[in-house]
Phi, psi and omega in degrees: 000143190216137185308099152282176170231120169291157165316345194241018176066351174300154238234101168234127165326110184207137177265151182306302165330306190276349190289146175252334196208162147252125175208149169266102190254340060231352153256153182338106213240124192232082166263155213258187172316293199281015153101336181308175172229134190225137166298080167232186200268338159264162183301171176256009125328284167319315187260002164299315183305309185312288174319299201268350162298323200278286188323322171288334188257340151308326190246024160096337175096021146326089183289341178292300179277012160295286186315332170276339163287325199272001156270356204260336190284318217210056168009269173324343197272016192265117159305142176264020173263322212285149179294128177316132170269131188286073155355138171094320202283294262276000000 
């Protein structure tokens, strides 16, 4: 689960798991699995960090299995500078 802010600054919880997508319009548009949309206030940056921090302490602070989750559950959540994850490298 990871901490947000809506646009109207009220404070919401979302797990990381359901985001399917991100986009900047120019604000932050965070859409889930199950079709909500939610309006907040970080960059999707900011919620790229959020996601793979969530992800290290699940999984231990391992960074090889943060990065493969976080390519293989959500797509969008991928910076498009990061390097293609390599099967095998881990």
């Amino acid at each position: 689960m990871i901490h947000l802010t809506r646009i109207n600054k009220l404070g919401l919880v979302v797990n990381a798991d359901l985001i399917e997508q991100i986009e900047t319009t120019p604000d932050t548009v965070v859409h889930l699995t199950g079709g909500q949309k939610l309006v907040v206030r970080e960059s999707a940056d900011e919620i790229i960090r959020k996601v793979v921090e969530y992800r290290q302490l699940i999984h231990g602070g391992c960074p090889l299995a943060t990065a493969a989750s976080a390519r293989f559950s959500a797509n969008a959540l991928v910076h498009p500078d990061t390097p293609p994850f390599e099967k095998g490298s881990e």
